[in-house]
C-alpha positions as protocol buffer text, in pm:
chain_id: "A"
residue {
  index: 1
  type: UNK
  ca { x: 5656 y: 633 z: -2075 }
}
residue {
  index: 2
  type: UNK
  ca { x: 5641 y: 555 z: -1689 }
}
residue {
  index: 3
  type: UNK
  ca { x: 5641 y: 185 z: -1602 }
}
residue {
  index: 4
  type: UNK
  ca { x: 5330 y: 219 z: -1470 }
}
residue {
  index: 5
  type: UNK
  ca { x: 5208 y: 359 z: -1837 }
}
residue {
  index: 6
  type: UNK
  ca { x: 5409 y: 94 z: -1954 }
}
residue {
  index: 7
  type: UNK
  ca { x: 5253 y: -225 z: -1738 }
}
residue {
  index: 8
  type: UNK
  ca { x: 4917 y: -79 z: -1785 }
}
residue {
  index: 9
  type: UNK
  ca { x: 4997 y: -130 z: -2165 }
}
residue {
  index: 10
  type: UNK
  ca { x: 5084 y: -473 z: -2141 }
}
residue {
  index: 11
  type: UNK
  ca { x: 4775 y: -593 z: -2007 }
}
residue {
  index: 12
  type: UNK
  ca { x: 4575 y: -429 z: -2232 }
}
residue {
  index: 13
  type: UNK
  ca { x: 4367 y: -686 z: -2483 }
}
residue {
  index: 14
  type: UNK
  ca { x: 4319 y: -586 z: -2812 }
}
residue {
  index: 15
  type: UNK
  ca { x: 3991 y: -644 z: -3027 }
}
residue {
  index: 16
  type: UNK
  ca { x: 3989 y: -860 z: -3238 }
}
residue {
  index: 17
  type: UNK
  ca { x: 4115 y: -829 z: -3593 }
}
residue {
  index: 18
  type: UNK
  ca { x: 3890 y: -1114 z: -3749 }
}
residue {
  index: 19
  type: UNK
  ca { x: 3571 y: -984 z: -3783 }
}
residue {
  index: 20
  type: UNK
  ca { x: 3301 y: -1215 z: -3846 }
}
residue {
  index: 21
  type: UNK
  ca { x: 3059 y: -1190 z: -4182 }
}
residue {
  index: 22
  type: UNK
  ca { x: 2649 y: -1083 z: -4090 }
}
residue {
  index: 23
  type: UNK
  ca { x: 2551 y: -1472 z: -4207 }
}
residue {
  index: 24
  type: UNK
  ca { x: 2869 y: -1583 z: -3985 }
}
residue {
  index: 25
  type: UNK
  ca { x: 2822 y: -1425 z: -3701 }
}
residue {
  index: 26
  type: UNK
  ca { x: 2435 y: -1520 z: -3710 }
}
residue {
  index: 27
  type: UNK
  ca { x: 2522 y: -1893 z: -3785 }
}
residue {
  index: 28
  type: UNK
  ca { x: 2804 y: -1920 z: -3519 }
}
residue {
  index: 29
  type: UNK
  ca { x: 2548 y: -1714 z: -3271 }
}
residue {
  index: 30
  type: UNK
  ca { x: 2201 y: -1935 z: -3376 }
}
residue {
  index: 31
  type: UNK
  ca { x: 2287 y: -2292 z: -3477 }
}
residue {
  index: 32
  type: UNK
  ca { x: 2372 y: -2400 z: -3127 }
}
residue {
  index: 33
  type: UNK
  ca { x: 2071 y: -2280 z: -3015 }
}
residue {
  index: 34
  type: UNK
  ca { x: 1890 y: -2444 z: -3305 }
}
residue {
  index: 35
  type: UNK
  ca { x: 2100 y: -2752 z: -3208 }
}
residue {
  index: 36
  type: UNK
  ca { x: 1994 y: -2759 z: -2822 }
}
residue {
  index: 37
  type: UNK
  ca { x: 1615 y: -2737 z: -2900 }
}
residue {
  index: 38
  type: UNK
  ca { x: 1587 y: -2994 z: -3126 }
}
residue {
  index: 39
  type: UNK
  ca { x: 1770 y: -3231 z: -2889 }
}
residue {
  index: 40
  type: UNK
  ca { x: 1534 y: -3096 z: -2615 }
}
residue {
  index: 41
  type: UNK
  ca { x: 1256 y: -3202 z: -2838 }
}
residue {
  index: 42
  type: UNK
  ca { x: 1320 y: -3518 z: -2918 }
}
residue {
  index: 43
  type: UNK
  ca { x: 1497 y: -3623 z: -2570 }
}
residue {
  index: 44
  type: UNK
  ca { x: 1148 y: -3515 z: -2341 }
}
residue {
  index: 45
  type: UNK
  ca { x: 955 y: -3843 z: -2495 }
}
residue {
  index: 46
  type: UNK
  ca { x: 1289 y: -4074 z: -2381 }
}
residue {
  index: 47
  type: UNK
  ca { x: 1329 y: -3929 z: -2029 }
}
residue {
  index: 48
  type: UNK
  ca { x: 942 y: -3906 z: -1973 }
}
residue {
  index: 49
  type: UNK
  ca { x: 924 y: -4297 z: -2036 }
}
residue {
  index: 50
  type: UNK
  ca { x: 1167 y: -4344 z: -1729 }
}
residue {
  index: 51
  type: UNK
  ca { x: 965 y: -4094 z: -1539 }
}
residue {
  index: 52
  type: UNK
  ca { x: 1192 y: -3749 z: -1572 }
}
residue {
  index: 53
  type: UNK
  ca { x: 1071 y: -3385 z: -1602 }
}
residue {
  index: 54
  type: UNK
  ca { x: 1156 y: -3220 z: -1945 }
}
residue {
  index: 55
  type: UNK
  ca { x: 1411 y: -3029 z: -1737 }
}
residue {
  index: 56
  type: UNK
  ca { x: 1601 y: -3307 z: -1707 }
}
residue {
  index: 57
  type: UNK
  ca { x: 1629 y: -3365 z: -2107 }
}
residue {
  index: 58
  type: UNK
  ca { x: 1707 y: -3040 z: -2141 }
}
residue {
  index: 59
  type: UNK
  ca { x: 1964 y: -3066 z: -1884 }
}
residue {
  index: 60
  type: UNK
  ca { x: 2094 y: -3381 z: -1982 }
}
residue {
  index: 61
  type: UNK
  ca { x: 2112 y: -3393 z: -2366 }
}
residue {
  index: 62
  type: UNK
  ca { x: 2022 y: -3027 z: -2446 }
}
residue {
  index: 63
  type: UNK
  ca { x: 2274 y: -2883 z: -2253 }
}
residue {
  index: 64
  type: UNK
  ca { x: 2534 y: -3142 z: -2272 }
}
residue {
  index: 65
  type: UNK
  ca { x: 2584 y: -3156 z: -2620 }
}
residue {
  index: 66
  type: UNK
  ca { x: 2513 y: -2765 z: -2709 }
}
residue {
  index: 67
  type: UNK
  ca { x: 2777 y: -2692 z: -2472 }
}
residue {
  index: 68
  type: UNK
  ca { x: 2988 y: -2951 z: -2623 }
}
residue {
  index: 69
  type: UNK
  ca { x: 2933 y: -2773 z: -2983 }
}
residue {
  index: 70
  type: UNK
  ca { x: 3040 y: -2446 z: -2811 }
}
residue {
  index: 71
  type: UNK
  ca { x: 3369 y: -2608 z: -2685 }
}
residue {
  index: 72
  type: UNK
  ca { x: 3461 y: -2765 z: -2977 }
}
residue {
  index: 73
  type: UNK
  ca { x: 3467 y: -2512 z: -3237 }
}
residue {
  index: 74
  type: UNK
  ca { x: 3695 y: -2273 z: -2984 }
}
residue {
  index: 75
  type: UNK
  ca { x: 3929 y: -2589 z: -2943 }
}
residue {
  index: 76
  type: UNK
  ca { x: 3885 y: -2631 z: -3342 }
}
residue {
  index: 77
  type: UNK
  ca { x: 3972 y: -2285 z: -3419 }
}
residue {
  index: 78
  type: UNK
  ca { x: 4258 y: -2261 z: -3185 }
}
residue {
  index: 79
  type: UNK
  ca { x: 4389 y: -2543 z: -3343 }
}
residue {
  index: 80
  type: UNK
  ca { x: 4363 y: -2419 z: -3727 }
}
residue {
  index: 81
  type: UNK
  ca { x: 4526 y: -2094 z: -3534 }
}
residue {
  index: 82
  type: UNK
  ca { x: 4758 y: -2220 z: -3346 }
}
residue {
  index: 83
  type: UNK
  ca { x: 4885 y: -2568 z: -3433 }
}
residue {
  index: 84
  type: UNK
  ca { x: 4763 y: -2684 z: -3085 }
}
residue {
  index: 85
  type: UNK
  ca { x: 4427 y: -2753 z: -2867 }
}
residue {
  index: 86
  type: UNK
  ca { x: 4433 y: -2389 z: -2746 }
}
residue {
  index: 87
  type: UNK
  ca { x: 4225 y: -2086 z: -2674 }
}
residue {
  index: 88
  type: UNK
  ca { x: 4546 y: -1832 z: -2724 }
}
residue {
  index: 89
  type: UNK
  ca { x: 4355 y: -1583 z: -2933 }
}
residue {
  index: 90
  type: UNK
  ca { x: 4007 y: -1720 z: -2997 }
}
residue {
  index: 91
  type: UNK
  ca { x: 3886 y: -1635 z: -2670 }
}
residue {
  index: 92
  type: UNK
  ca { x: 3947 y: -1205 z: -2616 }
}
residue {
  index: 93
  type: UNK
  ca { x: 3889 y: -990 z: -2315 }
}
residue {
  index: 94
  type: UNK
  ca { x: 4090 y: -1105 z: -2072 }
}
residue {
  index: 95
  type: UNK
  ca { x: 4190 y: -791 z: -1954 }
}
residue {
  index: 96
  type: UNK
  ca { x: 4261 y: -795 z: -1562 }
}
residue {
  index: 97
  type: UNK
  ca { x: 4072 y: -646 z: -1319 }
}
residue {
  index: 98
  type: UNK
  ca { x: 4071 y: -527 z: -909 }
}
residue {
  index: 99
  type: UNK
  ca { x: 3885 y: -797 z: -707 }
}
residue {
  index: 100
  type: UNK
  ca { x: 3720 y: -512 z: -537 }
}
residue {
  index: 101
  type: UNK
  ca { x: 3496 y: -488 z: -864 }
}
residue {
  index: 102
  type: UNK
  ca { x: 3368 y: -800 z: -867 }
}
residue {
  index: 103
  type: UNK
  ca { x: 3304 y: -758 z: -504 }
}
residue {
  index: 104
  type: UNK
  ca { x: 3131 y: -413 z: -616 }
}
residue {
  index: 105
  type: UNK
  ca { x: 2970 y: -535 z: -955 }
}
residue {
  index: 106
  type: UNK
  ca { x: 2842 y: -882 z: -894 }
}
residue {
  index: 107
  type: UNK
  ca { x: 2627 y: -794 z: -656 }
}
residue {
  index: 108
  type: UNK
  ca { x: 2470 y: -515 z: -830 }
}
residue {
  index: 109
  type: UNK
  ca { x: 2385 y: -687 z: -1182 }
}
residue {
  index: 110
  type: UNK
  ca { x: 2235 y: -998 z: -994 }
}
residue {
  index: 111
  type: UNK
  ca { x: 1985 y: -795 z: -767 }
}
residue {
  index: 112
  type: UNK
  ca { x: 1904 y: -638 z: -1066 }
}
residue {
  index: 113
  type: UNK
  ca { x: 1868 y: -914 z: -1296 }
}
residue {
  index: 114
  type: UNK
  ca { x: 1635 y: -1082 z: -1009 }
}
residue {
  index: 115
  type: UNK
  ca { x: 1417 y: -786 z: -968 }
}
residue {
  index: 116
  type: UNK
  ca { x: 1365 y: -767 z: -1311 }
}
residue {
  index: 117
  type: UNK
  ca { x: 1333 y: -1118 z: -1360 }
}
residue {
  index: 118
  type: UNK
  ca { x: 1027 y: -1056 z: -1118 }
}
residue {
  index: 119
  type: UNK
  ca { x: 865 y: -767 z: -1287 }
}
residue {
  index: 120
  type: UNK
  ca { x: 870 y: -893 z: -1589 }
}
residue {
  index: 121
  type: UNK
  ca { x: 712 y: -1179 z: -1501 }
}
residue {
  index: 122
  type: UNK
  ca { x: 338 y: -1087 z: -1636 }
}
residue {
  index: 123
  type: UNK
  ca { x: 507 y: -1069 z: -1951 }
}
residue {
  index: 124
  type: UNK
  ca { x: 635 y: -1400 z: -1947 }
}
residue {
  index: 125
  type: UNK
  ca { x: 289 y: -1530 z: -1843 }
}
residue {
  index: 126
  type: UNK
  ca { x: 143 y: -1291 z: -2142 }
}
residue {
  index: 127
  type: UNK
  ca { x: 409 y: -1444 z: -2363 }
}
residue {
  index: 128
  type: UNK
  ca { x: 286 y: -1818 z: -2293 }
}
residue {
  index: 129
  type: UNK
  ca { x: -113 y: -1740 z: -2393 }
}
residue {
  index: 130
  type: UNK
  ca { x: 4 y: -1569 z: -2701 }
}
residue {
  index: 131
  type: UNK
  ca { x: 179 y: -1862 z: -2823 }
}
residue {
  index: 132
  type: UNK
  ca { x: -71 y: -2158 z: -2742 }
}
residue {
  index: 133
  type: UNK
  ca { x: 96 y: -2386 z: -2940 }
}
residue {
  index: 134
  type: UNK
  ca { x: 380 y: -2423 z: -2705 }
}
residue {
  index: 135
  type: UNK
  ca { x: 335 y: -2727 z: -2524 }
}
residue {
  index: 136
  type: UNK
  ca { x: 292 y: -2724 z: -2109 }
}
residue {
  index: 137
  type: UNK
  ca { x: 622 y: -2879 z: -2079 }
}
residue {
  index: 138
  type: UNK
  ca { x: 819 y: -2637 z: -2250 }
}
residue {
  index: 139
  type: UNK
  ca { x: 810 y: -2414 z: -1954 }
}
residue {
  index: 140
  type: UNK
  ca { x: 1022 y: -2719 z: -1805 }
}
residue {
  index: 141
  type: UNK
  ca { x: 1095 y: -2492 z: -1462 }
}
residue {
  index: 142
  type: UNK
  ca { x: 674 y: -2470 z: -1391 }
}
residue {
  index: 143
  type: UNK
  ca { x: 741 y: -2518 z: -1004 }
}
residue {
  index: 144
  type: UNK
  ca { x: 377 y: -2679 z: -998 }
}
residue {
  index: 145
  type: UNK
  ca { x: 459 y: -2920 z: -1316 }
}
residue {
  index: 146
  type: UNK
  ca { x: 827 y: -3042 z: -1109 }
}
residue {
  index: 147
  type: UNK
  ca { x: 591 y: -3053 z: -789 }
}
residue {
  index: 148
  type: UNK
  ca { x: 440 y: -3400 z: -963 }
}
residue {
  index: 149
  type: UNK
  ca { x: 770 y: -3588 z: -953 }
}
residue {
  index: 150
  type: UNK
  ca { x: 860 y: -3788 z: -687 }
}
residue {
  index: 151
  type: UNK
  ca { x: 1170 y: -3647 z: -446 }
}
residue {
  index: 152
  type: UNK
  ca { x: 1465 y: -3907 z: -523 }
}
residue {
  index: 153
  type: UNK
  ca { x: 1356 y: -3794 z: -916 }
}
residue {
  index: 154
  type: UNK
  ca { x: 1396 y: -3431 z: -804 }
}
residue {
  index: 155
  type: UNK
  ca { x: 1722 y: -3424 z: -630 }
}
residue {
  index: 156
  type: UNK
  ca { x: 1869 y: -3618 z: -922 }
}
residue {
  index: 157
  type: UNK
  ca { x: 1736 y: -3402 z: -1143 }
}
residue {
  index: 158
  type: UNK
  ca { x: 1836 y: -3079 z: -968 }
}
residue {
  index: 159
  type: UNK
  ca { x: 2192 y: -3193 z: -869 }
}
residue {
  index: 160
  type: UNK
  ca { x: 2289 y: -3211 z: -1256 }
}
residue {
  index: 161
  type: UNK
  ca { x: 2042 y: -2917 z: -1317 }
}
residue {
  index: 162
  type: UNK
  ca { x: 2281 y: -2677 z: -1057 }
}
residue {
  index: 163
  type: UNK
  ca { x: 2586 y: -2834 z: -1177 }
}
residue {
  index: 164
  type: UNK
  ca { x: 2573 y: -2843 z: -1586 }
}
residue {
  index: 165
  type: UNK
  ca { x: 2344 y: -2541 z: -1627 }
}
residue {
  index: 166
  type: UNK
  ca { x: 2437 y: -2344 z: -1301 }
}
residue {
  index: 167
  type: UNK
  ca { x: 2847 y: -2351 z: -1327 }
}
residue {
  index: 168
  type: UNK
  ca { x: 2919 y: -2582 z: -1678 }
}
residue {
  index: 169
  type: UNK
  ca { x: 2697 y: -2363 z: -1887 }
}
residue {
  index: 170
  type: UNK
  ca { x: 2770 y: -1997 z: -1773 }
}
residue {
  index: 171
  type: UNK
  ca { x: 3200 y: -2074 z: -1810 }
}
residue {
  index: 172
  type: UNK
  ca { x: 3142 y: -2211 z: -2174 }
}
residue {
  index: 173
  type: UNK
  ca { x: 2867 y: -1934 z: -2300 }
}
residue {
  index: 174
  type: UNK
  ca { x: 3052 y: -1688 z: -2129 }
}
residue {
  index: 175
  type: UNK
  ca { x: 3398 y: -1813 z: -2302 }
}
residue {
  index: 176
  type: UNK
  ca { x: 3227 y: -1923 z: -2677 }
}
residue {
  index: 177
  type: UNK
  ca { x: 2965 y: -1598 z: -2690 }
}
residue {
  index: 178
  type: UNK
  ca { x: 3126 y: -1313 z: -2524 }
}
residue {
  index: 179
  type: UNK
  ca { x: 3501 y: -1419 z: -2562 }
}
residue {
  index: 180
  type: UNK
  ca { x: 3499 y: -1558 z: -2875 }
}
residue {
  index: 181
  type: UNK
  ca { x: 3217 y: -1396 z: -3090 }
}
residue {
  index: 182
  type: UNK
  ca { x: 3126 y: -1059 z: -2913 }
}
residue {
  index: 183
  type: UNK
  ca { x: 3524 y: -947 z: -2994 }
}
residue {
  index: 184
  type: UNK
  ca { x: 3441 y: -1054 z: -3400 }
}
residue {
  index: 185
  type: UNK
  ca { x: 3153 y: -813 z: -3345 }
}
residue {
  index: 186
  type: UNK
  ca { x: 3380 y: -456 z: -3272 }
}
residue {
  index: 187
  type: UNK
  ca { x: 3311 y: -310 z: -3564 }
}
residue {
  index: 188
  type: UNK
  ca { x: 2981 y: -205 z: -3447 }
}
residue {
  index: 189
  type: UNK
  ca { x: 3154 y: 12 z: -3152 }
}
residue {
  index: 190
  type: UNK
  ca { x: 2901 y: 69 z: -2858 }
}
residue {
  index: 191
  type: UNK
  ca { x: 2613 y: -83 z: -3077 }
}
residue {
  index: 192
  type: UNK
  ca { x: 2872 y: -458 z: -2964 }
}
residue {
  index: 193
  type: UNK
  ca { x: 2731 y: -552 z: -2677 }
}
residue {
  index: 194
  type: UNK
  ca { x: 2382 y: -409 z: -2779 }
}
residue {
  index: 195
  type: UNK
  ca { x: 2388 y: -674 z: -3079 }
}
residue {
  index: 196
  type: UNK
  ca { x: 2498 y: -977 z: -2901 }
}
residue {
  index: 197
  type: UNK
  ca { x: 2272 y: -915 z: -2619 }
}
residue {
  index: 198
  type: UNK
  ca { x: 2013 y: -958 z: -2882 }
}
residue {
  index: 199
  type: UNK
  ca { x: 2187 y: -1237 z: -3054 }
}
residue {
  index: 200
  type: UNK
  ca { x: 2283 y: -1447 z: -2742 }
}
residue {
  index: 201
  type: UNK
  ca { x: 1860 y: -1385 z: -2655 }
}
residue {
  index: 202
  type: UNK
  ca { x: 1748 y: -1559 z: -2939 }
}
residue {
  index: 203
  type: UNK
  ca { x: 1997 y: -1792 z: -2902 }
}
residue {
  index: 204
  type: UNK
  ca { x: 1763 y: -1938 z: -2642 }
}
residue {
  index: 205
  type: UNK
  ca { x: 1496 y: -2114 z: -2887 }
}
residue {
  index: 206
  type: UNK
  ca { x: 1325 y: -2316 z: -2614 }
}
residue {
  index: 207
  type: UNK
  ca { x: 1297 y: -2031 z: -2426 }
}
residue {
  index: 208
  type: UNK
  ca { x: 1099 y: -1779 z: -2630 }
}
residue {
  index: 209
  type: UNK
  ca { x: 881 y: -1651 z: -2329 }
}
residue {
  index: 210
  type: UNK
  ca { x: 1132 y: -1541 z: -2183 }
}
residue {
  index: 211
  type: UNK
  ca { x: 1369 y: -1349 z: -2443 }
}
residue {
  index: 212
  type: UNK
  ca { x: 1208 y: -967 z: -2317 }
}
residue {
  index: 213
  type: UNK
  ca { x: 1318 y: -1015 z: -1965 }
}
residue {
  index: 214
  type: UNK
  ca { x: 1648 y: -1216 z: -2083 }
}
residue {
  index: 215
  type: UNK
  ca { x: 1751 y: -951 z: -2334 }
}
residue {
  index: 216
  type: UNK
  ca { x: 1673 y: -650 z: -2036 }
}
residue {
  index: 217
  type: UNK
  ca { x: 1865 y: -818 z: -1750 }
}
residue {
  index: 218
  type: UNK
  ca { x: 2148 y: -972 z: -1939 }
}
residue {
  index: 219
  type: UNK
  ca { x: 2258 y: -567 z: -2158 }
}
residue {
  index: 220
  type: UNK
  ca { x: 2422 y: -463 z: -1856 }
}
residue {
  index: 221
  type: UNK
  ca { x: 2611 y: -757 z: -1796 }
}
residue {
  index: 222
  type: UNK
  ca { x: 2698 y: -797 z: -2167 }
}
residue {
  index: 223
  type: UNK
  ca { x: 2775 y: -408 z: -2175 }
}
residue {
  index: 224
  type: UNK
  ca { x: 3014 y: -447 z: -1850 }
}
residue {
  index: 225
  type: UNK
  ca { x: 3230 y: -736 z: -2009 }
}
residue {
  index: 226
  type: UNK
  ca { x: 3231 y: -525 z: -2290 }
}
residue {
  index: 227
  type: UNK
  ca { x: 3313 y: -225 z: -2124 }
}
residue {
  index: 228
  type: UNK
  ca { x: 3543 y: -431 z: -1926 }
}
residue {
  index: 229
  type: UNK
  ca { x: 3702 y: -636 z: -2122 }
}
residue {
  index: 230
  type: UNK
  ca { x: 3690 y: -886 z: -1914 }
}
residue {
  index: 231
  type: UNK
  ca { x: 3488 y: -1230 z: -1947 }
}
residue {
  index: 232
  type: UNK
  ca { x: 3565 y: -1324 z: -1621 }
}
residue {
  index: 233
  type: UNK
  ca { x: 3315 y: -1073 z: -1440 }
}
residue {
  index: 234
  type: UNK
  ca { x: 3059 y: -1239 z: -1707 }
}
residue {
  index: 235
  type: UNK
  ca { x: 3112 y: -1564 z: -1628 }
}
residue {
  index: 236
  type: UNK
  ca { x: 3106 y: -1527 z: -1248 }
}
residue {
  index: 237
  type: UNK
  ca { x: 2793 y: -1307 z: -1271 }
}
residue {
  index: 238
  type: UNK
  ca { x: 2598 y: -1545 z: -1511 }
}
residue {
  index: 239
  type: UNK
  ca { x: 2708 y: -1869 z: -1276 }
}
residue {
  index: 240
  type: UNK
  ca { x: 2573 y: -1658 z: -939 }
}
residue {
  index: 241
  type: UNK
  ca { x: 2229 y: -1629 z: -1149 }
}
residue {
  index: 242
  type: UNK
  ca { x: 2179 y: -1976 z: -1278 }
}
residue {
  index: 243
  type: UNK
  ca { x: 2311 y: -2165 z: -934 }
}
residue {
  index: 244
  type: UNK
  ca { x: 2060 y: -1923 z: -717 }
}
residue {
  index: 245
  type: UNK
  ca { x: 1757 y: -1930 z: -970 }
}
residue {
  index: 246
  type: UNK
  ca { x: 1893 y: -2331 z: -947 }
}
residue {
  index: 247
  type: UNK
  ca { x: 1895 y: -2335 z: -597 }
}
residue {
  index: 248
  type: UNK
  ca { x: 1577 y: -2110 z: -543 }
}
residue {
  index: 249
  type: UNK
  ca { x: 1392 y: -2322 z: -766 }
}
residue {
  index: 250
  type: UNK
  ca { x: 1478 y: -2630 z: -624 }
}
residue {
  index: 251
  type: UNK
  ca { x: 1351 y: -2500 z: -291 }
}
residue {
  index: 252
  type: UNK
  ca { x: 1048 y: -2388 z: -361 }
}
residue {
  index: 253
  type: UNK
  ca { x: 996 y: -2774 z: -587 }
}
residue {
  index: 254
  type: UNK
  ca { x: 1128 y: -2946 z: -277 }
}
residue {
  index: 255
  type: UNK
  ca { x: 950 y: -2773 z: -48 }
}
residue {
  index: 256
  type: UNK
  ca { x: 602 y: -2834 z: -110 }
}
C-alpha cells in the first residue's frame, strides 16, 4: 500500500459499532425535545411578568437547559466509556476534510435552505390555521408580536438569542444528534441520514409549523455530514443559518 493509501486510511472514521435500539434511538432523539417545550411552556408566564417576549424563555430556559441535557449525556457516556469526561468515541464523523469544501458547500446548502425557507412559507402560515389551538405566542419569532417590546428589551433579548441559539445550539445539536446518534443509526445505510432528518424534525416540539420546511432544508445538510463524515461542515452550516435568520430577524424587529 502507498503512503498515500496508507494516510488516507488513517483518517478514515469508522461507524459506529453500538447501534442504538428503535425505543432508544427515539428516546435519546425525542425527550430533549419533550424536555425544551415544557420548559418553554412554563417559563413564557415568568419572563412575560418582567416584560420579555416568549423568545426570550425559550432562549433562556428552553435552550439552556435542553442543550445542557444534550451535553451531559455525551460527557456521561464518555465517561462510562472511557474512565474520563471525554467525547473519544461517542461523538463519530470526524473525518477531515479540504477547506475548499466548506468554502464550496456552505454556501450552497444555506442559499438553499433560505430559499426554501421562503417558499415554504404559505405552508407554515397554512400550518398555524390548522392547528388553532396553538397559542399566538408560540410563533415566538412573529416580527410584528417582537415589534411590541420596547428596544433595550430587544437587544437583550436578541444578543442571547444570536449567541445561545445562533453558535451554542448548532455546536451541541450538531455534536449530540449527528455525531453521537446519527452514527448508532448505520444500520439503515442511505435510509441514515433520511431517518434522523426526520427524527431531529420532530425533535422540534414547539416548532410544529415549521417541521415540512425544517425536514426539506435540513436532508441535504444531514445527507452531506453523512456523506461526509464530517460534523464539522454540519455544525458550521447550521451556525451560518441560525446567526443570519438571528441577525435578519433582529433587523427587520429593530427596524421598524
Amino acid at each position: 500500500m502507498s503512503a498515500a493509501k496508507t494516510n488516507q486510511a488513517a483518517v478514515q472514521v469508522p461507524e459506529s459499532s453500538e447501534q442504538h435500539s428503535i425505543a432508544r434511538s427515539l428516546a435519546l432523539h425525542l425527550l430533549p425535545g419533550v424536555f425544551i417545550l415544557v420548559l418553554f411552556i412554563a417559563s413564557v408566564p415568568l419572563v412575560s411578568q418582567v416584560g420579555f417576549p416568549p423568545v426570550f424563555a425559550m432562549t433562556t430556559v428552553g435552550i439552556t437547559f435542553g442543550l445542557g441535557f444534550q451535553l451531559w449525556h455525551l460527557y456521561h457516556e464518555g465517561k462510562k466509556r472511557n474512565g474520563k469526561w471525554s467525547l473519544e468515541g461517542i461523538v463519530l464523523y470526524r473525518n477531515p476534510m479540504p477547506l475548499w469544501q466548506y468554502f464550496a458547500l456552505v454556501p450552497v446548502f444555506v442559499v438553499v435552505a433560505f430559499i426554501i425557507d421562503g417558499l415554504t412559507s404559505p405552508i407554515k402560515v397554512a400550518m398555524l390555521n390548522l392547528l388553532p389551538w396553538i397559542p399566538e405566542w408560540f410563533e415566538m419569532r412573529n416580527a410584528s408580536l417582537l415589534a411590541t417590546y420596547s428596544r433595550p428589551i430587544l437587544l437583550i433579548t436578541f444578543t442571547l438569542y444570536i449567541l445561545l441559539n445562533g453558535i451554542a445550539a448548532p455546536i451541541i445539536e450538531e455534536l449530540y444528534f449527528r455525531g453521537y446518534l446519527m452514527p448508532r443509526l448505520s444500520r439503515f445505510g442511505r435510509w441514515t441520514p433520511v431517518i434522523e432528518t426526520a427524527l431531529f424534525t420532530i425533535y422540534h416540539f414547539w416548532q410544529p409549523y415549521y417541521w415540512i420546511a425544517q425536514f426539506v432544508f435540513m436532508l441535504p445538510i444531514v445527507s452531506a455530514v453523512w456523506w461526509k463524515k464530517n460534523i464539522r461542515l454540519g455544525i458550521v452550516v447550521h451556525m451560518t443559518l441560525n446567526v443570519l435568520g438571528g441577525v435578519l430577524l433582529a433587523a427587520m424587529v429593530l427596524g421598524k
